[in-house]
C-alpha positions as CSV (number, residue, x, y, z in Angstrom):
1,X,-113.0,-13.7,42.4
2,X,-111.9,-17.1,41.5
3,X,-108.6,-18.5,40.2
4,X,-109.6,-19.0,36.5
5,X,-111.4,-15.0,36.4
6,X,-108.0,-13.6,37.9
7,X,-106.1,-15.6,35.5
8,X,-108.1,-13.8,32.6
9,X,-108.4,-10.7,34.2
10,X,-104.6,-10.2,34.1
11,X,-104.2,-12.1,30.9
12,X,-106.2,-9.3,29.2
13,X,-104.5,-6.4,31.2
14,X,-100.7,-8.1,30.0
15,X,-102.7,-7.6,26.3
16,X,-103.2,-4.2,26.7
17,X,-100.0,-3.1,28.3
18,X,-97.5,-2.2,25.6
19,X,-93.8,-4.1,25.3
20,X,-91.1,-1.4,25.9
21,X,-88.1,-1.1,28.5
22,X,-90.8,1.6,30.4
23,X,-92.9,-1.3,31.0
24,X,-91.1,-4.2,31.6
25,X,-91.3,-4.4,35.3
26,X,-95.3,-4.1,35.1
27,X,-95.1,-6.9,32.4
28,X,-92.8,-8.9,34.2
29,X,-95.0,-8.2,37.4
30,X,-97.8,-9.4,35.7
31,X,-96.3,-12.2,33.5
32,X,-95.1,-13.6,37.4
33,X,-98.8,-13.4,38.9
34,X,-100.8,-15.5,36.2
35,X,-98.0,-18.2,36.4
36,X,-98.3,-18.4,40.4
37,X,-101.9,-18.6,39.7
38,X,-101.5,-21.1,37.0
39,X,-99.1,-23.2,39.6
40,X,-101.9,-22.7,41.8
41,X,-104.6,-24.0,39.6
42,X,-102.7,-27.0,38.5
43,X,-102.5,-27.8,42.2
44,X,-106.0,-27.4,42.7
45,X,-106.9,-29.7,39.7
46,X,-104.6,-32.5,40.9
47,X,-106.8,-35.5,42.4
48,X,-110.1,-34.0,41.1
49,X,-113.0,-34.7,38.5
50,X,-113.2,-37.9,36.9
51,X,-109.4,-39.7,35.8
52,X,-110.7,-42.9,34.9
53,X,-108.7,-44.0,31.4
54,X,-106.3,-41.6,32.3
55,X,-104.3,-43.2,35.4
56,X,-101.6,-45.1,33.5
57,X,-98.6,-46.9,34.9
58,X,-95.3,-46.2,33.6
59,X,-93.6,-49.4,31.6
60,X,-90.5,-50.3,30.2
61,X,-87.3,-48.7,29.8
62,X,-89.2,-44.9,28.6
63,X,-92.2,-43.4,28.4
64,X,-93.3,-41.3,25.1
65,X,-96.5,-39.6,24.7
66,X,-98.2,-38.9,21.4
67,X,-99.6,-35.6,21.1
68,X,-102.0,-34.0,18.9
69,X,-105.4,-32.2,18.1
70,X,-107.9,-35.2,17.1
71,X,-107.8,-37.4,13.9
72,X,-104.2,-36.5,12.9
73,X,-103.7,-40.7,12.9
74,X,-102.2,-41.2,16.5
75,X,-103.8,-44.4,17.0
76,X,-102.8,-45.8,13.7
77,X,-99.5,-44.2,14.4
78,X,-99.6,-46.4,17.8
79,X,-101.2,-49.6,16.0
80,X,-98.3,-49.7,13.5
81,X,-95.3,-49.1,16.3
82,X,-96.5,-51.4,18.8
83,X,-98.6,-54.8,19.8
84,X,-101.5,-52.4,20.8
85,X,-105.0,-52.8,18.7
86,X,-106.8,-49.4,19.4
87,X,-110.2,-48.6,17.6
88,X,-109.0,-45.9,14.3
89,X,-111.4,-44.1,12.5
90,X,-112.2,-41.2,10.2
91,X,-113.9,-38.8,13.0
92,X,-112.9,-36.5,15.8
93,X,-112.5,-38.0,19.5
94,X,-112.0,-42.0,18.3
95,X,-109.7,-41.9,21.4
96,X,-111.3,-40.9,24.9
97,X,-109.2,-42.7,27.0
98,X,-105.3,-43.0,27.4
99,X,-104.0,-46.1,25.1
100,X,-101.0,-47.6,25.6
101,X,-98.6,-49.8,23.7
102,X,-94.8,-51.3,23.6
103,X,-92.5,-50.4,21.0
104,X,-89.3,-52.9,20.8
105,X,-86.3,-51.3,19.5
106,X,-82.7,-52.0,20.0
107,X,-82.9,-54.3,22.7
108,X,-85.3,-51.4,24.5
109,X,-89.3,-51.3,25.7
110,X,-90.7,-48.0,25.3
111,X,-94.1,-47.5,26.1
112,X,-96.1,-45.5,24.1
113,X,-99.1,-43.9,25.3
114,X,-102.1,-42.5,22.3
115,X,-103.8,-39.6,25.0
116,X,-107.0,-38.3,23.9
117,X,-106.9,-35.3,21.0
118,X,-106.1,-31.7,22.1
119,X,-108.9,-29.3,21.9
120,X,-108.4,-25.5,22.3
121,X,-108.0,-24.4,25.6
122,X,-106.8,-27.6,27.1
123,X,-104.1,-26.6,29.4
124,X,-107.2,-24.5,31.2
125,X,-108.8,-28.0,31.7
126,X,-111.4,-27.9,28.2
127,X,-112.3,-31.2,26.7
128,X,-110.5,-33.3,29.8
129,X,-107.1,-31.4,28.7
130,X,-105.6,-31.2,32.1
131,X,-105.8,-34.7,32.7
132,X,-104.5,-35.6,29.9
133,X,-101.4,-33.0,29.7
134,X,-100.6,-34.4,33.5
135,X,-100.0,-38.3,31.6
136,X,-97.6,-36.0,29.2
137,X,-95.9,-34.8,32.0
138,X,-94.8,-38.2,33.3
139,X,-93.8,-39.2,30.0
140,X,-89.9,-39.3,28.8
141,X,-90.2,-37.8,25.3
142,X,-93.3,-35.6,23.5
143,X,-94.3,-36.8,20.1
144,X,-96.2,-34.3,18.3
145,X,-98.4,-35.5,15.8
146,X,-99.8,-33.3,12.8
147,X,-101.6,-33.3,9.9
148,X,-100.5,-31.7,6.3
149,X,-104.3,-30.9,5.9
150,X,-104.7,-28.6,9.4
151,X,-101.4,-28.5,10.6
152,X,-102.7,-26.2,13.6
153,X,-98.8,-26.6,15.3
154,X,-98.8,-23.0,17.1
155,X,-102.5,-23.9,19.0
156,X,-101.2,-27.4,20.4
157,X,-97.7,-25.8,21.0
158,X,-99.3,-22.9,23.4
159,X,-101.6,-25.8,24.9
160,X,-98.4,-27.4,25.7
161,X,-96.1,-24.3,26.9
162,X,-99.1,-23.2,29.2
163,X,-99.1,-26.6,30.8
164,X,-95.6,-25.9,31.9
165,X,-94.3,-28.1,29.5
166,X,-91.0,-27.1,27.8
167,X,-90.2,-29.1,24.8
168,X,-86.6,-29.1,23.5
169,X,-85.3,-26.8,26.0
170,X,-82.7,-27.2,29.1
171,X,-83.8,-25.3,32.3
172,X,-82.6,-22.1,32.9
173,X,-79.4,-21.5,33.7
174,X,-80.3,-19.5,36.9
175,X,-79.3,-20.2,40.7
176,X,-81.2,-19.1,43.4
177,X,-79.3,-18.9,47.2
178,X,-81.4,-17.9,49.9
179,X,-79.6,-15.6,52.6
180,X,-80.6,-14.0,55.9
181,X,-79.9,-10.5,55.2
182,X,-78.7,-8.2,52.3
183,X,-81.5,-8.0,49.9
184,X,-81.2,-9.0,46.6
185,X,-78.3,-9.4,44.8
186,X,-77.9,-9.9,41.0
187,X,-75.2,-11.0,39.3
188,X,-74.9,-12.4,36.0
189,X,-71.9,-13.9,33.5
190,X,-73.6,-12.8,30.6
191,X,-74.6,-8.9,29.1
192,X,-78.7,-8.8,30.1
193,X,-81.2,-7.3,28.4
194,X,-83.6,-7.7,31.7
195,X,-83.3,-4.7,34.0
196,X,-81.2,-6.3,36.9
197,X,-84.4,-3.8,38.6
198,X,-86.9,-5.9,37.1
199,X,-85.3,-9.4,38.2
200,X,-85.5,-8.1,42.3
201,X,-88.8,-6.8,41.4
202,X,-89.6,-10.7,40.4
203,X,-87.9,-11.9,43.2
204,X,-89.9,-9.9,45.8
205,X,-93.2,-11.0,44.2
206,X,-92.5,-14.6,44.7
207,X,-91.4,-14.6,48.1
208,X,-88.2,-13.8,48.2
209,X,-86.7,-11.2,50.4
210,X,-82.9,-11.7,50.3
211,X,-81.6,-13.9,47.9
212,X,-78.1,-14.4,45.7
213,X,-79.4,-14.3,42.2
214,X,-76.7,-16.1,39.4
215,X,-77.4,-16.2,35.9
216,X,-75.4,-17.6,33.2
217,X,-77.8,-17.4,29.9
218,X,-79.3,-13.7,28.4
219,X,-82.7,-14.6,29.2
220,X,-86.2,-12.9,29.0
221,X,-88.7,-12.6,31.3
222,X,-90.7,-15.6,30.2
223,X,-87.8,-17.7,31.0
224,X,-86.5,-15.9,34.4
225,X,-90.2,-16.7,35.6
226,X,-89.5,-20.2,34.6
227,X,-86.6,-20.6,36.8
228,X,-88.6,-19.2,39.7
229,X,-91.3,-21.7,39.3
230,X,-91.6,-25.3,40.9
231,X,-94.2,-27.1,38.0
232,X,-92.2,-26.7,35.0
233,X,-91.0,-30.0,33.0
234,X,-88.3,-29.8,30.7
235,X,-88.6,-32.9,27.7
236,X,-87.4,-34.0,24.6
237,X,-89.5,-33.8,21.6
238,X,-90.0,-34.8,18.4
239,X,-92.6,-33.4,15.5
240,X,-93.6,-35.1,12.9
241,X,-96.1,-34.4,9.7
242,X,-98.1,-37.5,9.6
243,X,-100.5,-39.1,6.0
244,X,-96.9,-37.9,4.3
245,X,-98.5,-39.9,1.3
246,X,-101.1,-37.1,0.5
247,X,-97.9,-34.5,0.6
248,X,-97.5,-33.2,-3.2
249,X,-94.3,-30.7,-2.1
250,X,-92.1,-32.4,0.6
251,X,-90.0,-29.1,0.6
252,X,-92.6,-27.4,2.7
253,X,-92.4,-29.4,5.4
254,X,-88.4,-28.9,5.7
255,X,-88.2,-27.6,9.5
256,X,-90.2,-31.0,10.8
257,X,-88.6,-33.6,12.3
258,X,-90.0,-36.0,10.1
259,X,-92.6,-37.0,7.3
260,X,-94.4,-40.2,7.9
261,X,-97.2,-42.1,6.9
262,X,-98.5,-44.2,9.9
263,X,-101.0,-45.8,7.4
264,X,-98.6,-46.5,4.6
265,X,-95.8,-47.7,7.4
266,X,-93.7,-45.1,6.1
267,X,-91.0,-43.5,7.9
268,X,-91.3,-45.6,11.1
269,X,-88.1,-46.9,11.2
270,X,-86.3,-43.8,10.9
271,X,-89.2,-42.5,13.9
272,X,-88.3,-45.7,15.9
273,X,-84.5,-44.5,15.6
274,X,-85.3,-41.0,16.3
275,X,-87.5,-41.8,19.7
276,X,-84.7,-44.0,21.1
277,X,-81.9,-41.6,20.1
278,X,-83.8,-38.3,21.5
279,X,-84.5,-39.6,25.2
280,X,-80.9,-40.5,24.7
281,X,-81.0,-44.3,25.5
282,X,-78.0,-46.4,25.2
283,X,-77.2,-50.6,25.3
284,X,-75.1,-51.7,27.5
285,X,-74.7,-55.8,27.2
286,X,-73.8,-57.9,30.2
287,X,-70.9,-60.6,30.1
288,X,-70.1,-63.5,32.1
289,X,-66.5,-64.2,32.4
290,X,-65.7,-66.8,29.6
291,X,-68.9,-66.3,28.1
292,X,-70.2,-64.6,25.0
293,X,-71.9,-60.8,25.7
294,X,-75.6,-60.9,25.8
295,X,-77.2,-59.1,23.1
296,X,-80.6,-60.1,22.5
297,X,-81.5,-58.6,26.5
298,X,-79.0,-55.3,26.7
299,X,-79.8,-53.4,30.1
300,X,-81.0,-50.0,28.9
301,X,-79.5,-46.5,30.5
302,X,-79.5,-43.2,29.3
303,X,-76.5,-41.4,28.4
304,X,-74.3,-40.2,30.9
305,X,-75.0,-42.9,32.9
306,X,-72.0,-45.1,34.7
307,X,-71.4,-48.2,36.1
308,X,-73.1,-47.4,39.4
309,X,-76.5,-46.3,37.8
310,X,-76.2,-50.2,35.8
311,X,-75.7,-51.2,39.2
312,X,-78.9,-49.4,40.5
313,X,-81.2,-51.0,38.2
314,X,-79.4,-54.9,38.0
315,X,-81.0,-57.3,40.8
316,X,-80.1,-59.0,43.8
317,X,-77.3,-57.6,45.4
318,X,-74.6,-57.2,42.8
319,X,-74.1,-53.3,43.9
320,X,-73.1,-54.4,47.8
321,X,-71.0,-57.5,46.2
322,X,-69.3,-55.4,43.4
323,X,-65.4,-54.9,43.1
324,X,-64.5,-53.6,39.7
325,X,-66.1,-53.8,36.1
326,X,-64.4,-54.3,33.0
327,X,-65.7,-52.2,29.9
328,X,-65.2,-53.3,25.9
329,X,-66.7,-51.0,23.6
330,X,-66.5,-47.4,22.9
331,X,-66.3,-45.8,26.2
332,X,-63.4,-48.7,26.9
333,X,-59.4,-47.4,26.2
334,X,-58.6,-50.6,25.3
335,X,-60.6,-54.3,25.6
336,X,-61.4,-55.3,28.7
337,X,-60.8,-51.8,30.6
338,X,-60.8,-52.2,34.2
339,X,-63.0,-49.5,35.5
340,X,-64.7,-48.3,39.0
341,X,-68.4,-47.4,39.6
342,X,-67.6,-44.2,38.4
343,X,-66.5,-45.4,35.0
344,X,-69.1,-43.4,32.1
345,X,-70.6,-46.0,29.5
346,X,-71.8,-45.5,26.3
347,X,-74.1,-46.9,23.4
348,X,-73.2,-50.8,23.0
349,X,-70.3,-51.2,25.6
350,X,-69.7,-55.1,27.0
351,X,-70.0,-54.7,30.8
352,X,-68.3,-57.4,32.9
353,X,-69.1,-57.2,36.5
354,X,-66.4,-58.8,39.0
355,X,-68.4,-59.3,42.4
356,X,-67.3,-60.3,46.1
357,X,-68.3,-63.7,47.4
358,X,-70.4,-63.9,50.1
């Protein structure tokens, strides 16, 4: 029996076995299985079938990905953000191949890539979906595109939770220390409502014979299995209802992130806000001593980032040469803060970088 017929095979038998406390170590045992197998597919698929238009090389300072089922307007959406020119039109699949753009905000480059419209059943590889759901992997940020017409959210969020994709959400709070001997052993900071039973039964089924189990969140099994498994992707996102112009009641559409209208142009300033603030970007602008900051260039970090990460990503050799920085902005005590490497910066600080001679 092949991957993809065990995979349904136990998808139908998890349908068919009721949801109780009685049955939770069968579910869980089951629910663990199809995502090994999944894992295992998504292995298989990796450097197979045809990828041409879908190989596309990170740019900039982030990566976003627009997401959506076909003609919901993600390559006017792309068109009206960036320099990029792709082909628009009225009709399903305009897009076959990944399109890519640059957005310019804040001093920032984010690329944004238009991949090819969901179809149903694209995290199982329909329609060229697994291809394209690897480029959303490797992106920075998820933008969900829908339209008010056939908003169809719940079918392209499953596409994207069975990809292993986990949009808004930090990874479990779950440690995992292997030992030689004892077992394992749960033990949790929080009240569970997952059998502590069930969580060695899970444990044993993915290859682990003694093991120091620590959780710190009340979790289900869905996200226990998460923490056991090596291809989930944790990433910001961001939904918005596109063609907001045809939207009679604006009301309805409350709990999105945002109405736009990539054809109208409207909303994208508040989007282009939104996409640098949720990946969680930050300026940082350079000064020479004597000299005025730079803030037409700003080096681009992401928040919680210090001094050393600036130093990662500035050339030549100013890391080996460096001594101390000084910091003016908000992360700064006073002006012209004399900090270490270890110093945290934040949105719009003036970095001043005092180097060794050599």
């Amino acid at each position: 029996m092949g991957v993809e017929d065990r995979i349904e095979e136990l998808e139908e038998k998890l349908q068919k076995t009721p949801v109780n406390k009685a049955t939770e170590k069968e579910r869980g045992r089951i629910k663990s299985q199809i995502a090994k197998l999944k894992e295992k597919k998504q292995k298989l698929a990796k450097g197979t079938g045809d990828t041409s238009g879908y190989a596309v090389e990170k740019r900039g300072d982030a990566t976003v990905a627009l997401v959506g089922f076909p003609s919901v307007g993600k390559s006017t959406l792309l068109n009206k953000l960036t320099n990029a020119e792709v082909d628009t039109g009225a009709y399903e699949f305009t897009t076959l191949e990944v399109n890519p753009g640059m957005l310019k905000h804040k001093g920032a480059n984010i690329q944004i890539l238009d991949v090819p419209g969901l179809i149903g059943g694209a995290a199982d590889g329909r329609g060229g979906g697994t291809q394209v759901l690897s480029v959303v992997r490797n992106a920075d940020l998820i933008l969900i595109v829908l339209d008010p017409e056939e908003m169809r959210e719940e079918e392209i969020m499953n596409e994207v939770y069975k990809a292993g994709l986990r949009m808004n959400k930090q990874p479990p709070e779950v440690r995992v220390e292997k030992k030689d001997r004892g077992g394992i052993n749960v033990s949790a900071t929080v009240d569970l409502d997952v059998e502590e039973e069930t969580i060695q039964d899970l444990m044993y089924n993915n290859g682990y014979s003694n093991a120091e189990v620590i959780i710190r969140e009340d979790l289900d099994l869905d996200r226990f299995i998460d923490a056991l498994m090596n291809n989930r992707k944790y990433l910001p996102g961001i939904k918005v209802v596109n063609k907001a112009d045809m939207i009679e009641d604006k009301s309805e559409y409350e709990e999105y992130d945002l109405l736009i209208s990539a054809e109208k142009e409207e909303g994208l300033d508040d989007l282009k806000d939104m996409i640098f603030d949720r990946m969680g970007l930050i300026r940082v602008y350079m000064k020479e001593k004597g000299e005025e900051p730079d803030k037409e260039e700003p080096l681009i970090l992401r928040e919680g980032d210090e001094v050393a990460d600036a130093l990662e990503i500035l050339p030549g050799d100013m890391k080996d040469r460096f001594k101390h920085a000084r910091v003016t902005g908000p992360s700064s005590k006073f002006p012209e803060q004399k900090v270490g490497e270890e110093h945290e910066l934040q949105d719009e600080d003036i970095l001043q970088l005092n180097l060794r001679h050599i």
